[in-house]
VOSEFI-690748 format. One line per field, with one value per residue (C-alpha): residue in three letters; x, y, z. Coordinates in Angstrom, 1 decimal, decimal comma, m for minus. Layout:
<atoms>
r ALA_...
east X_...
north Y_...
up Z_...
</atoms>
This chain:
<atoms>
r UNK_UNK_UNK_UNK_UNK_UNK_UNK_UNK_UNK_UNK_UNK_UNK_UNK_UNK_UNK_UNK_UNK_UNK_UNK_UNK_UNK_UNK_UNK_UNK_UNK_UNK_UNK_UNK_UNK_UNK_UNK_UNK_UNK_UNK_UNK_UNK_UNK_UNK_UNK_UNK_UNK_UNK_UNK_UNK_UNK_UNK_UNK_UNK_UNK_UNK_UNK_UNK_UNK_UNK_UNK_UNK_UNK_UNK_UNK_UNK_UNK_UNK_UNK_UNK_UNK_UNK_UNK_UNK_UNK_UNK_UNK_UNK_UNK_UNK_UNK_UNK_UNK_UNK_UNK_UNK_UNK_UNK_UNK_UNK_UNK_UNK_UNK_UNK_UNK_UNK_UNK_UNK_UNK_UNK_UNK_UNK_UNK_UNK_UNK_UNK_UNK_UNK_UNK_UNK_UNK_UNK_UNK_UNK_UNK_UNK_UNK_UNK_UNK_UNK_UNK_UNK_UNK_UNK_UNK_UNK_UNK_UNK_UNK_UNK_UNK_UNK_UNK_UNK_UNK_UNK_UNK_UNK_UNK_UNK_UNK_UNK_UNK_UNK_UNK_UNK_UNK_UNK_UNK_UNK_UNK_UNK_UNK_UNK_UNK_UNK_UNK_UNK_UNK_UNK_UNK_UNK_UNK_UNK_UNK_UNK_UNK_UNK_UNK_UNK_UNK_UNK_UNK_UNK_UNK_UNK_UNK_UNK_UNK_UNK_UNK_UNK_UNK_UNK_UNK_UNK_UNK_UNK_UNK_UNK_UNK_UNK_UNK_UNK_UNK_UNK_UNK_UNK_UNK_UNK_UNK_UNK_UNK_UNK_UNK_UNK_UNK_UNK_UNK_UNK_UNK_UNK_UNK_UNK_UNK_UNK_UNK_UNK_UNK_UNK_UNK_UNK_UNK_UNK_UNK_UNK_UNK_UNK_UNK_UNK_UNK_UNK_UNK_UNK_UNK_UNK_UNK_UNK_UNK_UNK_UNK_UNK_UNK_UNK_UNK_UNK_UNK_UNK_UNK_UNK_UNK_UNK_UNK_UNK_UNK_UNK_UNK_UNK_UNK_UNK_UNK_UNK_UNK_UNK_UNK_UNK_UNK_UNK_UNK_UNK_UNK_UNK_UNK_UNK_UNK_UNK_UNK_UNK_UNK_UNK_UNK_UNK_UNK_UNK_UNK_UNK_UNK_UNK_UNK_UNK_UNK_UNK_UNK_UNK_UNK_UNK_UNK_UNK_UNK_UNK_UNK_UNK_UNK_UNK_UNK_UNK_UNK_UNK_UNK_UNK_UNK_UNK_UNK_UNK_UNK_UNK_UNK_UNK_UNK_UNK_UNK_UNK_UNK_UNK_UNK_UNK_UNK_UNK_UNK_UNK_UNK_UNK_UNK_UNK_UNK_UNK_UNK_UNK_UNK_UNK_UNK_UNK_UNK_UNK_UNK_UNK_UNK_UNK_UNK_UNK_UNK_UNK_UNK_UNK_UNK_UNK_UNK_UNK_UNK_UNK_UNK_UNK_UNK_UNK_UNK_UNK_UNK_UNK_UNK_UNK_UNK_UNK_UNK_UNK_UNK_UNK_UNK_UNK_UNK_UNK_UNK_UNK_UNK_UNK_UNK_UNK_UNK_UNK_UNK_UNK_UNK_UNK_UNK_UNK_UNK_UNK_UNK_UNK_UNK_UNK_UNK_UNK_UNK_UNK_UNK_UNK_UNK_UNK_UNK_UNK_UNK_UNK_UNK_UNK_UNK_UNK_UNK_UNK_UNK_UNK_UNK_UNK_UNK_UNK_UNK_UNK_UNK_UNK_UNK_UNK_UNK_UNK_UNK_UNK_UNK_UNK_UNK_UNK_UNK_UNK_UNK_UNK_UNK_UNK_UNK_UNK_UNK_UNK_UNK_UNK_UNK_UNK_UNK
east 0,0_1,0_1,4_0,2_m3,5_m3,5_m4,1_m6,3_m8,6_m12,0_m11,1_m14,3_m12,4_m9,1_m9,8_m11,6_m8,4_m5,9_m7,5_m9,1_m5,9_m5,0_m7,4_m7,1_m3,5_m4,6_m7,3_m4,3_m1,9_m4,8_m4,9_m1,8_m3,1_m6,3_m5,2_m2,4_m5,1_m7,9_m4,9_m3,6_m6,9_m8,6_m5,0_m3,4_m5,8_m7,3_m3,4_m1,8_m4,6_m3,7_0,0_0,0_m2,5_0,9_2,5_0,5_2,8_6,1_4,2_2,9_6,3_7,8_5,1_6,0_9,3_8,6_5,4_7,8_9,7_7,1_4,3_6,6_8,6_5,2_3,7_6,9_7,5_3,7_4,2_7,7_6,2_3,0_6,1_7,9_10,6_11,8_15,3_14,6_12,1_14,6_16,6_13,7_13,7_17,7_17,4_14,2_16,3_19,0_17,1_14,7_17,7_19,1_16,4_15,1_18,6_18,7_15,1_15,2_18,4_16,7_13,8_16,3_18,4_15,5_12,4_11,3_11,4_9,5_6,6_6,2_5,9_3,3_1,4_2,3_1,5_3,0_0,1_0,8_4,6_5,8_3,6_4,5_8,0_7,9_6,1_8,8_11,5_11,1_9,2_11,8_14,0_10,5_10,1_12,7_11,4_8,0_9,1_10,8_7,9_5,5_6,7_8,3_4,9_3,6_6,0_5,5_1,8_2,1_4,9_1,9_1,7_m0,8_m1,1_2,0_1,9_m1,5_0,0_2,7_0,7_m1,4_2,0_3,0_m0,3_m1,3_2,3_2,2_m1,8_m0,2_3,0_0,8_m1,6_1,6_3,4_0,8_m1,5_0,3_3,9_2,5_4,9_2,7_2,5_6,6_4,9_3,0_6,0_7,8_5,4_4,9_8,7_8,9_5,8_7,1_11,3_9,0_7,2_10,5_11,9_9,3_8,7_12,7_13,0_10,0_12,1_15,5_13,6_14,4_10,3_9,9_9,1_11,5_14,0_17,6_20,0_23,7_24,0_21,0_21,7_24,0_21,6_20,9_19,3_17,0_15,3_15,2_13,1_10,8_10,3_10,6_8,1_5,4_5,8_6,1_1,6_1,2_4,5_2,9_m0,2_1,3_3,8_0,6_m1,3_1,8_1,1_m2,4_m1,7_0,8_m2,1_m5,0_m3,2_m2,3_m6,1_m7,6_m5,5_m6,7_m10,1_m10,7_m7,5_m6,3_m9,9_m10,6_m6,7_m7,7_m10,8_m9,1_m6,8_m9,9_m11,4_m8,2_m8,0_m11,8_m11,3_m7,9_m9,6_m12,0_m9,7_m6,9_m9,5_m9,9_m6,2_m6,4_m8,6_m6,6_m3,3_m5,7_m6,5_m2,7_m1,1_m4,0_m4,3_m0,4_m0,1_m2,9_m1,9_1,5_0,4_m2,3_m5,3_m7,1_m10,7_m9,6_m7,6_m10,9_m13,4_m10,6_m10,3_m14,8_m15,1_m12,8_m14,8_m17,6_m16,6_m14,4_m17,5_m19,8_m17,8_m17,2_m21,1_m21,3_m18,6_m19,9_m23,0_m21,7_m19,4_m23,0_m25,2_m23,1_m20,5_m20,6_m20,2_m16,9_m15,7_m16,1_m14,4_m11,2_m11,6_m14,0_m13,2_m16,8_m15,0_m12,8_m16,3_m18,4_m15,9_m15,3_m19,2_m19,2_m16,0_m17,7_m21,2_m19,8_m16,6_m18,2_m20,9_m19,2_m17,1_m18,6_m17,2_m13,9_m13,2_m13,7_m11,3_m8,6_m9,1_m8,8_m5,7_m4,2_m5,4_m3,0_m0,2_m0,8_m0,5_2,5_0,7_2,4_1,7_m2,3_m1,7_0,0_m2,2_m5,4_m3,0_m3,0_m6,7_m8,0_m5,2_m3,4_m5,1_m8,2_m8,3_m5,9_m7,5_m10,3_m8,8_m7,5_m10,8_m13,7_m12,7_m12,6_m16,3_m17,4_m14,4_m14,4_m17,2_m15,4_m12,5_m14,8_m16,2_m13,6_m13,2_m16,6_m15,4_m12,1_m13,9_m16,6_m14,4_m11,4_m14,2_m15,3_m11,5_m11,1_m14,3_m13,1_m9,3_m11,0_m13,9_m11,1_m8,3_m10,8_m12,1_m8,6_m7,5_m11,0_m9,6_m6,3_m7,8_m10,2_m7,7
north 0,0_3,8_5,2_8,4_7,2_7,7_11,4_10,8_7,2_8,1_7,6_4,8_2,6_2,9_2,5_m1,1_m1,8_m0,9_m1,9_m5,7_m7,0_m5,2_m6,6_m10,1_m9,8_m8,9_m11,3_m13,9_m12,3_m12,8_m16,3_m16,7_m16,3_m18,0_m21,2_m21,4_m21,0_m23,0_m26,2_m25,5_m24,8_m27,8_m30,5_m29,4_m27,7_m24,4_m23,9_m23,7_m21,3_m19,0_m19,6_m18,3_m14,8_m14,9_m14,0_m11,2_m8,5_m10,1_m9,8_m6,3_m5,4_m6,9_m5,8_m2,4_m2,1_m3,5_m0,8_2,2_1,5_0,0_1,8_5,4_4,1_3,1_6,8_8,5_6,5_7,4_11,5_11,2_9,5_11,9_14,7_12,8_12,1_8,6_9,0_10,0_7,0_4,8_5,8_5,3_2,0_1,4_3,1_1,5_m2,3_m1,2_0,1_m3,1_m5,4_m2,9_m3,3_m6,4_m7,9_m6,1_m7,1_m10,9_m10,9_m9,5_m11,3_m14,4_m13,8_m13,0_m15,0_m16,7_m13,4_m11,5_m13,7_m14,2_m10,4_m10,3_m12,7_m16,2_m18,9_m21,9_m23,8_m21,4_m20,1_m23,8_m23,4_m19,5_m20,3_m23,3_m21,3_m18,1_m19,9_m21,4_m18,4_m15,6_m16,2_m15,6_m12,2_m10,3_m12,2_m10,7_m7,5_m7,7_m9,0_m6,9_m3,7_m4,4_m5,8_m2,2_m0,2_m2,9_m2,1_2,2_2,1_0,8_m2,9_m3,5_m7,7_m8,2_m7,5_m9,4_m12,7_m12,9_m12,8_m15,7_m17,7_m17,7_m18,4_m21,4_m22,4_m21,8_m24,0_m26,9_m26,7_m26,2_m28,9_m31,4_m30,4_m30,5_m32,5_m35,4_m35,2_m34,5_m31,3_m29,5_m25,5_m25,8_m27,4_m24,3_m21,8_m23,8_m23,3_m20,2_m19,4_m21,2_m19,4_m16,3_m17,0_m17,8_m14,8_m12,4_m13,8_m13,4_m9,4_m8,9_m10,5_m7,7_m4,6_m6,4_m6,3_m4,2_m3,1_m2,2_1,5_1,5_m0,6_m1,3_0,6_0,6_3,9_3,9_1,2_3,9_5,7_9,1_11,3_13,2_10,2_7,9_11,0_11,2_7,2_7,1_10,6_8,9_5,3_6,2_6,7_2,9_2,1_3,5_1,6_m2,1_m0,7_0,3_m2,9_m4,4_m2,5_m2,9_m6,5_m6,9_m5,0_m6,8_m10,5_m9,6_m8,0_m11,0_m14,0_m11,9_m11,4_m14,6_m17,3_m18,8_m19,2_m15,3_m14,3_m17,3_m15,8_m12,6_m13,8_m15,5_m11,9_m10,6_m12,9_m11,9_m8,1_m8,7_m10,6_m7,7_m4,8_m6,2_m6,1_m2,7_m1,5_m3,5_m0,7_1,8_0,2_0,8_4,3_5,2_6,1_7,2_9,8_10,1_10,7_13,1_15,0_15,0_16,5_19,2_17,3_17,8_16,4_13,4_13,2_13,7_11,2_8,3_8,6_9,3_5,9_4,4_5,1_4,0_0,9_0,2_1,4_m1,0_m4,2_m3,0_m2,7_m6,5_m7,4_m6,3_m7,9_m11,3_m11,3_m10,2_m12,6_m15,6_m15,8_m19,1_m20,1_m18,2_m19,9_m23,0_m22,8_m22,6_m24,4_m27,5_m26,6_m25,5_m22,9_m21,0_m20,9_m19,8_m17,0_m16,0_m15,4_m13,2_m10,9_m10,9_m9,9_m6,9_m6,1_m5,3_m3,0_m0,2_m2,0_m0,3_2,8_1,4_1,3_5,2_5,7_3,3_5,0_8,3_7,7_6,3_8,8_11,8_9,1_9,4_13,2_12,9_14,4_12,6_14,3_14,0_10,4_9,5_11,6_9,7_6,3_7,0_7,9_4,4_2,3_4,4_7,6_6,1_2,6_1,7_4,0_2,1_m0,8_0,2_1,7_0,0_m3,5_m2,7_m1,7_m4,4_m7,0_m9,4_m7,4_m4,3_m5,5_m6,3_m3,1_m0,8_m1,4_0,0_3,0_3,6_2,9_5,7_8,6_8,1_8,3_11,5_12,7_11,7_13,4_16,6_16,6_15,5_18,0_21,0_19,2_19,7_22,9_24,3_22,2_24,8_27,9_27,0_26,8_29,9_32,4
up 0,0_m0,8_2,3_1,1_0,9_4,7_3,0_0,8_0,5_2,5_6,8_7,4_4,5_6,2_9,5_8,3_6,0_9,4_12,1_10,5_10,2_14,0_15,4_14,2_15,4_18,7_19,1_18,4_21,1_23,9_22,7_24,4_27,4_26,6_25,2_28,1_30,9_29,4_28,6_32,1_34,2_32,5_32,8_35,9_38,4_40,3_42,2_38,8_37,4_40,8_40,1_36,5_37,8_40,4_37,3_35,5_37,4_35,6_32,1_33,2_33,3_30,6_28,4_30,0_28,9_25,2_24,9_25,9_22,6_20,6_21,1_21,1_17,8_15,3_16,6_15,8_12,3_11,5_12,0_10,4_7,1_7,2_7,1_4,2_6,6_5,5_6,4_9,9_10,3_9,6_12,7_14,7_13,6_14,2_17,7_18,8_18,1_20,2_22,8_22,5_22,7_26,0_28,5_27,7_28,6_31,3_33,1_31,9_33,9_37,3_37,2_36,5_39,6_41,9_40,9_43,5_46,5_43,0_43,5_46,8_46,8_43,6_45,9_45,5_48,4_49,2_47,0_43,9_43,9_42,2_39,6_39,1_39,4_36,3_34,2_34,1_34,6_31,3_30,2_30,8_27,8_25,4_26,9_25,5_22,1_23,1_23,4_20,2_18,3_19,5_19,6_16,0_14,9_15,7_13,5_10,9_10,8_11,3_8,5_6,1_6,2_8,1_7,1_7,1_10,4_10,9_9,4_11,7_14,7_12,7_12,5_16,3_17,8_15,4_16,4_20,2_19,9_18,3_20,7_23,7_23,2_22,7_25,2_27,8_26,6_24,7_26,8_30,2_30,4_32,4_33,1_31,9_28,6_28,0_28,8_26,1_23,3_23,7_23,7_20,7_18,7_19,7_18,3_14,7_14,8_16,0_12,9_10,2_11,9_11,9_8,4_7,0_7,8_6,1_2,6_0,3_m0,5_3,0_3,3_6,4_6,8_8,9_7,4_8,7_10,8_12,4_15,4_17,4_20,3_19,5_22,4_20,8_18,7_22,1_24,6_21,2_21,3_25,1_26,0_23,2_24,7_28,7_29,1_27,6_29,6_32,5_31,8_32,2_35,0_36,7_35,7_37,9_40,7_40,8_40,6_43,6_45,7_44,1_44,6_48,1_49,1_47,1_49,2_52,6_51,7_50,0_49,7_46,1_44,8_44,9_43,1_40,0_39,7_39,7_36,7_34,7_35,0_34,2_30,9_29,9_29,9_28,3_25,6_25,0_25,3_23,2_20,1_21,6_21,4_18,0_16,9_18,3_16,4_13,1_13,6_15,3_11,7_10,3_13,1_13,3_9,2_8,9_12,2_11,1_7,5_9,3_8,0_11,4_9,7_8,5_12,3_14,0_11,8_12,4_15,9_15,9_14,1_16,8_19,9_18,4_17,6_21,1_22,9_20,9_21,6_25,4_26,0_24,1_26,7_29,7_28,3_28,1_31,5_33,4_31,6_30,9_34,0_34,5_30,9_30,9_34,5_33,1_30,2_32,1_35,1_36,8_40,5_41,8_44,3_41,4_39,3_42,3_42,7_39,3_39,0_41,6_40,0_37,0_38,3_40,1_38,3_34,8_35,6_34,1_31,6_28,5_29,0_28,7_25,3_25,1_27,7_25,8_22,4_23,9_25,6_22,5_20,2_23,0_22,1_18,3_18,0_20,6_23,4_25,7_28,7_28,3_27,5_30,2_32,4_31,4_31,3_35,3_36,1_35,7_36,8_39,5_40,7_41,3_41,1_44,1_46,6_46,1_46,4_49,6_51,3_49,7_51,1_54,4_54,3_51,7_52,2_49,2_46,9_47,7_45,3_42,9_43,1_42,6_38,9_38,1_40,0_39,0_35,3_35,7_37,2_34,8_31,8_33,5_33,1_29,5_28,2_30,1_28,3_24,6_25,2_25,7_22,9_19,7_21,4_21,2_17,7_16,5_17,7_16,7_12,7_13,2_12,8
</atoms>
């Protein structure tokens, strides 16, 4: 595709042409943790379904670190090509592998030489922290490939090849299905089985992403000269990248309190019912951010080349369709909770529990999808400080004081309940910063 029909094909088309093949790709990523928990919860047991929600905080993080470059690097390379910038791209892409390659060393190594105390301080038991501690032990060495997939899957898809990007998120998960269900099922390898296959998916699909920006046809691509860290390209990846950094770093945080709360207020069934609601939402919002990936360089390229209407329509469309497969969410997690226990688990306790976290924790789920698009659109235009502003409403600012007061007045059910709040007053938040940000992109034309 001609990049340059960000500027010109009609925004409705687009958005369907960028954000189908997002989406799909996304869908796939959650599949991860879907086919993992179902294999697991239904082979091995309730403890091992607590164990691996032990280790959402070590995947917050890591999927921290990889979104700081990722995310920052595919916004940056979508304004730089709206500004006919090629060259300049291109060392975004060179810095953005050395940076990648950096951190990801670096944290794989801590979490390698301290795994154990790191999970008995996310929350692991003495029932759960063996099965925590097989599944990233064998795990760890896939993260940096994670990160390296992912966040080069993003520039692969805001440089203009959006199914490029789509197929290789198709490879690793039909790879890391057919692993999984051998290991586990067919070798008896257990929650190490399932760590291994998806290691394995995701060294296929870090190849076929690198392999895209070696070629020749690829609008950006390595170049020699572009690896060496420059400061001024790595604060415009970094200061784009920190608010969905901040995000998963958050989502850490919120785990460590929520695990600890959960096993006080209700023991290991409460934190697995925790991580089944966990993999539910995540399910629905990474279709969300799927849509947000399709309208990032369309918003990026046309903010970049001052076409604010076409901006505006994309990011419109966006909401709209986020919001409409949030409200079908919440839907299905209020109506059908045990349905969606049962798929992952048999033990009548986790099940009983899980309803309950759905039943309360989703009552103000469909605003979510606004919230998410909004924050990424600030990201697209390289507001950074707006994004990461509204990246902290729901997930910090007011999320973990209610975490902290609500149970002691409603013990369990006040868990539950503070998503719905935290939901409902960061929504209040974002509608105030978009309400003023077109307000002012208006006056800023009227003159």
């Amino acid at each position: 595709m001609d990049i340059k029909e960000l500027a010109t094909r009609p925004v409705g088309r687009l958005l369907w042409q960028y954000s189908i093949p997002a989406v799909v790709g996304m869908i796939v990523v959650s599949l991860y943790n879907v086919i993992d928990r179902v294999i697991i919860g239904q082979q091995v047991g309730p403890d091992a379904i607590s164990g691996l929600a032990v280790t959402f905080p070590v995947m917050n993080l890591a999927t921290a670190f990889g979104t700081l470059i990722g995310v920052g690097a595919s916004a940056r390379v979508s304004i730089l090509l709206g500004q006919n910038r090629l060259a300049d791209a291109s060392r975004v892409l060179g810095n953005s592998l050395t940076l990648t390659l950096l951190i990801g060393t670096l944290y794989v190594g801590v979490f390698a030489l301290f795994l154990d105390d790191i999970l008995i301080a996310f929350g692991a038991s003495e029932n759960t922290l063996p099965y925590a501690h097989s599944f990233m032990s064998v795990l760890l060495p896939g993260l940096l490939l994670m990160n390296l997939t992912f966040s080069f899957n993003n520039i692969q898809r805001a440089s203009g090849y959006p199914r490029r990007a789509m197929a290789a998120m198709l490879l690793s998960t039909g790879i890391n299905l057919v692993l999984a269900i051998i290991f586990v099922l067919w070798l008896k390898m257990g929650i190490r089985g399932a760590a291994l296959a998806t290691d394995i998916a995701m060294l296929s699909a870090m190849v076929f992403v690198m392999w895209h920006f070696m070629r020749r046809d690829s609008t950006v691509r390595f170049t020699r000269g572009t690896y060496r860290l420059d400061r001024r390209i790595v604060i415009s990846i970094v200061s784009i990248g920190a608010a969905p950094a901040l995000v998963n770093a958050a989502g850490c945080l919120i785990n460590i309190l929520l695990n600890n709360e959960l096993y006080s207020f209700g023991g290991d069934s409460a934190v697995g019912a925790a991580g089944l609601f966990t993999t539910y939402t995540q399910l629905i919002c990474m279709v969300v951010i799927g849509i947000c990936q399709g309208m990032q360089p369309i918003v990026g390229y046309n903010y970049g080349a001052g076409r604010m209407q076409r901006m505006r329509r994309a990011y419109t469309l966006a909401v709209f369709a986020a919001t409409l497969l949030c409200v079908a969410g919440s839907a299905g997690g209020l109506l059908l909770p045990e349905f969606i226990a049962r798929a992952f688990t048999t033990d009548s306790a986790l099940i009983q529990a899980t309803v309950n976290c759905l039943h309360l924790a989703l009552l103000a789920f469909a605003v979510v999808g606004f919230q998410i698009v909004s924050t990424n659109f600030f990201q697209s235009i390289g507001q950074a400080g707006k994004s990461i502003l509204l990246s902290l409403t729901r997930q910090v600012i007011f999320l973990i004081p209610a975490l902290l007061i609500l149970p002691r007045w409603l013990d369990l059910d006040g868990i539950w309940l503070s998503f719905p709040v935290g939901d409902v007053l960061a929504t209040v938040v974002t509608a105030l910063l978009i309400h003023y940000q077109f307000r002012n992109m208006r006056a800023m034309r009227q003159p």
